[in-house]
N, C-alpha and C positions, 0 to 999 in steps of 0.2 A: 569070414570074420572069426568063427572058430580056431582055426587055425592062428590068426594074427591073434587073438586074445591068448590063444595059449603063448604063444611067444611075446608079447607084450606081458604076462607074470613072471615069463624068465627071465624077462631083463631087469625088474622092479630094484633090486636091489643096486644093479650099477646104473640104473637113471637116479637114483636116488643120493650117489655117490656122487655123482657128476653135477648134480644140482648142488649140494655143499660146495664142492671145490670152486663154482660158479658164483655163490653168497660167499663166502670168505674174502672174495674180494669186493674193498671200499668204496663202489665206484659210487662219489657223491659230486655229486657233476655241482652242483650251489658254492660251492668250494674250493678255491683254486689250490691250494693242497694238497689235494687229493686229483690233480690233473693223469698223472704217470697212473693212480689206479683205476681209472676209467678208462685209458687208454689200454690195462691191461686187459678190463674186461673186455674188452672193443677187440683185442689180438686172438682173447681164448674164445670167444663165442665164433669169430670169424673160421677159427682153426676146428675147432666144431663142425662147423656146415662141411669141413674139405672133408673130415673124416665119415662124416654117413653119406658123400657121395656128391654133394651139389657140385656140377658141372665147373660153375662160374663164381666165383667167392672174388671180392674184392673191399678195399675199406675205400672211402671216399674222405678224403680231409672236408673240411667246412671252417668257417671264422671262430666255428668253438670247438665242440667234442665232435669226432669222428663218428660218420653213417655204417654200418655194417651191409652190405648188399652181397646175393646172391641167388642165382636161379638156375635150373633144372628144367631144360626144355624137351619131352619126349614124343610127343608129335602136337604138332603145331594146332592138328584138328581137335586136341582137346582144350576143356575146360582150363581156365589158367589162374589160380589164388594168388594174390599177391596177400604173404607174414606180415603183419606190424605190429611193431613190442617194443621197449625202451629197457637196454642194459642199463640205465644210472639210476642211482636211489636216492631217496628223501636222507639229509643229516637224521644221525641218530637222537639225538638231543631232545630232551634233556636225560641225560648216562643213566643219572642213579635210578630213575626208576625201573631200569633194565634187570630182570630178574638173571640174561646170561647177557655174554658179550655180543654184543649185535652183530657182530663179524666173523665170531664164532661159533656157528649153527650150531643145535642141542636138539634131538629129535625128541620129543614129551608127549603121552598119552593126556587128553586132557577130555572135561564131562560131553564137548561139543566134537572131538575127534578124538574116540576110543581105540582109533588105529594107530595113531599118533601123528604128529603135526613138526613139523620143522619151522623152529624159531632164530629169524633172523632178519635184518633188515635186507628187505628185496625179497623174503620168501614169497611174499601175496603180491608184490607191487614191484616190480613187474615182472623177475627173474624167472618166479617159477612156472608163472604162468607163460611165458614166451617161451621158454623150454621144452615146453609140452607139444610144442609147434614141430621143432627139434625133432622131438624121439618121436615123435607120431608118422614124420615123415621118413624120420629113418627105419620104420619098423615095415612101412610101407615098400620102401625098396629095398629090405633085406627079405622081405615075401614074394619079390617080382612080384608087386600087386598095386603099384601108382598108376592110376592112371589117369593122374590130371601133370599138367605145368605148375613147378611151383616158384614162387619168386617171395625173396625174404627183404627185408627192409625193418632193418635195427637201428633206434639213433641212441647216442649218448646224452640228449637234453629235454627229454619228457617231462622232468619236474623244475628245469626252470623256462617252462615254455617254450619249447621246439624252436626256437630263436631261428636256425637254419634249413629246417625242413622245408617248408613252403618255398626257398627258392628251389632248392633242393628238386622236389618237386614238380617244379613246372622245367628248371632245367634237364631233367630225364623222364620227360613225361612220356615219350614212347620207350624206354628202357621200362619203365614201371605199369604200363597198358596190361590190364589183366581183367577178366569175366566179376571176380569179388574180391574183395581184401577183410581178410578174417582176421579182427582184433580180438586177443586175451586179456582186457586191462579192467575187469568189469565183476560182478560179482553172481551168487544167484541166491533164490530165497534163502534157503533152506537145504541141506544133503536131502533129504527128503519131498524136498518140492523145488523141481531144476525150474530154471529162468533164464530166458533170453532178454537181452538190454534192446530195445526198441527207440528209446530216446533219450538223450542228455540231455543235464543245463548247459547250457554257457558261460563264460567268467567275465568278472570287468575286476582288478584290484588294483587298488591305489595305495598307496602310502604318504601321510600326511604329518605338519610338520605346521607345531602351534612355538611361535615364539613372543617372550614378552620383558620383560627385559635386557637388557645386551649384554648381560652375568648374569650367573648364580646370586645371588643372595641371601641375608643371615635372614633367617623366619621369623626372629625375635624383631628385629632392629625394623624389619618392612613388613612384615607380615600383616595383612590386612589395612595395608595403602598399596600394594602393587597388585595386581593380579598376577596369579598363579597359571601360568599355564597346563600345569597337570590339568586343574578343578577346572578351567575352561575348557581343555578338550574332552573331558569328561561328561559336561555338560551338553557339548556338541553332538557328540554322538549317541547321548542319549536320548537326542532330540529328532535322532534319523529315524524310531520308529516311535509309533503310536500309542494307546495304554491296547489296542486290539491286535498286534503285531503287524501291521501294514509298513512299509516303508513312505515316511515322507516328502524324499525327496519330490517337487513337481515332475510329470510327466513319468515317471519311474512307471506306472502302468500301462500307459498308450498303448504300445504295441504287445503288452502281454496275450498269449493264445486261450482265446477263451472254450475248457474241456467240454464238452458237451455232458449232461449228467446221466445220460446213455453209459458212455467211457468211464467215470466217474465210477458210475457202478459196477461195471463191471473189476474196474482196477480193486474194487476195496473187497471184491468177493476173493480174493488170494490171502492164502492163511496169515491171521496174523494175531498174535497174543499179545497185547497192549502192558498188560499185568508183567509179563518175562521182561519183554524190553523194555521198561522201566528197572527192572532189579537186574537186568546185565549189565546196566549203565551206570543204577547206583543212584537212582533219581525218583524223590517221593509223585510226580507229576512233570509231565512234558509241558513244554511250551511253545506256541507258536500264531501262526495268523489265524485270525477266529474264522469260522465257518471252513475249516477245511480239516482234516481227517491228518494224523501222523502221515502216511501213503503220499498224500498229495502235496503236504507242504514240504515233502523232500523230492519230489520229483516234477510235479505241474505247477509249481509257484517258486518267483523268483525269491531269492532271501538275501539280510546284508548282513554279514557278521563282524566283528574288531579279532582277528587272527593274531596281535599283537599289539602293546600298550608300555610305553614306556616310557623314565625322563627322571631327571631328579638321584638321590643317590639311593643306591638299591644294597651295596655293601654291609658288610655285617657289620650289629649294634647301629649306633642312632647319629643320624648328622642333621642338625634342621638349619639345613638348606630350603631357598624359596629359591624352584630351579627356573632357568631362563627358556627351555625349551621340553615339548615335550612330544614325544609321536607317537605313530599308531600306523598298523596295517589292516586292512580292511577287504573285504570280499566281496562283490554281488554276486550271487548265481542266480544264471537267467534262462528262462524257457525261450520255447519259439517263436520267433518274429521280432524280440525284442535285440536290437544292436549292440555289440559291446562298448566301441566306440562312442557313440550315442551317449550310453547308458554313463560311463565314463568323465563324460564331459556334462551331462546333467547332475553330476555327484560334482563337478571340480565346483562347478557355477552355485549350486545351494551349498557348499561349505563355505565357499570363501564368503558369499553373502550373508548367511548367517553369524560369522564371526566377531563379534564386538570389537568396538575400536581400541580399547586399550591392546589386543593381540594383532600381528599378523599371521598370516595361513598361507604355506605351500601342499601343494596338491601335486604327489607323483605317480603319474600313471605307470603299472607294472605290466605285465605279460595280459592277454585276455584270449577270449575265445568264443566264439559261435553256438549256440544250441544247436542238437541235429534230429532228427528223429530219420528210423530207416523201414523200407518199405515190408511189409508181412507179407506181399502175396505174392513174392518171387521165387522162384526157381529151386537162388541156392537160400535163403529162407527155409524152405521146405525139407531142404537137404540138412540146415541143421537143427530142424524141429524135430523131424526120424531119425540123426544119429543122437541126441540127446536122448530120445523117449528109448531107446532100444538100450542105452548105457545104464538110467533111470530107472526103466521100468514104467514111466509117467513123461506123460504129453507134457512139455513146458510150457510154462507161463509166459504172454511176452509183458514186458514191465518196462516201465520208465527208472530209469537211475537220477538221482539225485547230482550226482559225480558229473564231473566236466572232462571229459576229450576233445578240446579243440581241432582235431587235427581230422577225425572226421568227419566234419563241415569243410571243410581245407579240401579234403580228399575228394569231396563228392563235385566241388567246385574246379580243382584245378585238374583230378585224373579223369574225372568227369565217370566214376564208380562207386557204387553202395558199397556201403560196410557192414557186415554180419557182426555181431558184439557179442561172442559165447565165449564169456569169462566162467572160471568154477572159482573165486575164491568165494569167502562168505563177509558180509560186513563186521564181523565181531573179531577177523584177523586183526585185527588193529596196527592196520595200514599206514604210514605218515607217525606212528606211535609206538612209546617204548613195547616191546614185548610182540611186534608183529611176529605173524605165522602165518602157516600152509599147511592144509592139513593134509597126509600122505592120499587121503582115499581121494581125497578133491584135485592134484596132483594125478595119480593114478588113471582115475576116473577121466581125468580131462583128457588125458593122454589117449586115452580108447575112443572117446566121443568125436576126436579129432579128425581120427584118423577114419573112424565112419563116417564122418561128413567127406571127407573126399572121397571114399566109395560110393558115397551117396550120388554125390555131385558126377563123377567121371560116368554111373549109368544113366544118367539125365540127361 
């Protein structure tokens, strides 16, 4: 490992280069727009794996964005990783709050990475971190020192629901048969206090759709004889949680996984300053479901959020319009045991019931996904709790993410393999938000820790 770490500081500055030229491009898969730039990222990441050496590099079409596949077979008697990580990025929007151009990396020393952080959309989610995948291995075969199989699997549609993966999937299920599959999409405490993701929520989102009269209308002329469909869905969804944060919908708990306060206690002994996270966020007081701790109601309790709200004229200066329709996007995230489906069709059934007569109510279900949680007391587990603690300094934490990865529960059901979840970004990159980043030592850092889990693993 000495030897790799010193050559893994020689390289910092051109992984650091190659990760830029990798953000620069747009690939916003939500967007059809932007198809040719996803597609570009999909050609240079693939042309990537040819040049650190993978055997077998191929793109796969699909009904939307292009899969990235590749693998590295060296003897068949070892341990075999299968990569997964998403080339497309979340829209940048809304621009102005963009202190650079989101397409345009800006490397910034900032109070949380004094080393400096590279600022761009896809830095933390998911570019930089699947790149690390990248140099880790190729640091590895340029030390003659792999000595696992490795197999990559990159898709172009991670942020609008892997729409394709799952056939994907099951239609190359012995091309993709591997011992683990090691996801980057995940975060950890603290540079300070490393973390392994042990569980996610799961999704259900819908998009809803209140209309009420069949136009627009003058506000003077109707106003207060028609109902408003803005004030009516506003109403409705204020009606989805309680004055304790509970969600209302019926059955919404049934199957929620009840934590034991064993586990409970133990989750909440992981450092945590209440007082800071409040003032990085900018918020006199948190809120959430009573009886449970900041920790638990982001990661052991399901939540319903309004992600978008809209209707009516929003353009600059005044138009008083009584608008005919008005909508809203909306989120559940869900622990274990709880169905997304399910969960889905209990949200379609209590809104449209709830709706007074004078409106009617469409209910459209979007992309969803599975809670997972993954096993502790395995093998490669162990492989990456000692390359983390030997990069750290510090035994990792295992932790529940609040964050949803659909795909693996997908994974564990259709390759029929556990997923390891050793992400290094941190929550405060501001992921999905103007001004995301990466910060170089978490980048760096990861790049090292990677590559000693597959040392770890290949002497196992």
């Amino acid at each position: 490992m000495e030897e790799l770490k010193k050559y893994l500081e020689s390289q910092k500055d051109r992984s650091l280069e190659e990760l830029i030229r990798f953000l620069k491009i747009p690939s916003i898969s939500a967007d059809s727009n932007y198809k040719e730039s996803v597609r570009e990222a999909c050609n240079w990441l693939s042309g990537r794996l040819e040049e650190i050496g993978i055997q077998t590099v191929k793109i796969y079409e699909t009904d939307g964005h292009p899969i990235v596949y590749g693998e590295l077979i060296i003897d068949k008697s070892y341990p075999t990783v299968l990569f997964y990580g998403h080339y497309d990025v979340q829209p940048p929007d809304p621009m102005d709050l963009w202190d650079s151009e989101p397409f345009a990396p800006v490397v910034k020393k900032t109070k949380l990475h004094p080393e400096g952080a590279v600022f761009a959309r896809g830095a933390c989610d998911d570019k930089g971190q699947l790149y690390m995948h990248v140099k880790a291995v190729e640091a590895l075969i340029e030390n003659n020192s792999l000595q696992c199989n490795v197999k990559f699997l990159y898709e172009g549609e991670e942020e609008v629901g892997s729409e394709n993966l799952d056939q994907f999937c099951m239609e190359y299920k012995d091309m993709l048969s591997s011992d683990v599959i090691l996801i980057s999409d995940t975060s950890i405490l603290s540079n300070d206090t490393p973390t392994i993701t042990t569980g996610l929520r799961g999704l259900s989102y819908v998009e809803v759709e209140v209309t009420g009269p069949n136009k627009d209308l003058h506000s003077g002329v109707y106003g207060g004889a028609v109902a408003n469909p803005i004030n009516i869905l506003s109403s409705m969804i204020a009606s989805l949680q309680d004055e304790n944060g509970k969600v209302t919908i019926p059955g919404f708990y049934d199957d929620v996984e009840i934590v034991s306060d064993k586990e409970r206690e133990l989750m909440n002994e992981a450092p945590f300053d209440l007082e800071q996270y409040k003032a990085d966020l900018g918020i006199k007081e948190v809120k959430g479901e009573k009886g449970f701790t900041t920790f638990e109601r982001t990661s052991i309790r399901p939540t319903l959020d309004v992600n978008g709200i809209w209707g009516g004229y929003t353009g600059e200066g005044a138009k008083t319009v009584l608008p005919s329709k008005a909508f809203a996007k909306i989120s559940m995230r869900l622990v274990p045991f709880q169905d997304p489906d399910k969960i889905t069709a209990l949200f379609k059934n209590h809104f449209e019931k709830i709706a007074p007569e004078y409106v009617s109510v469409k209910v459209k279900p979007h992309h969803g996904g599975r809670p997972a949680v993954t096993p502790i007391d395995s093998e490669e587990y162990a492989a990456a709790e000692a390359a983390m603690e030997a990069s750290f300094g510090k035994k990792p934490i295992p932790m529940r993410s609040g964050g949803s990865i659909p795909i693996v529960a997908m994974f564990k059901e259709v390759l029929e393999t556990d997923s390891i979840l050793m992400g290094f970004g941190l929550d405060s990159d501001s992921i999905h938000s103007p001004n995301e980043h990466y910060g170089l030592f978490n980048f760096f850092t990861g790049i090292e820790t990677i590559a000693g889990f597959l040392n770890n693993l290949s002497k196992q």
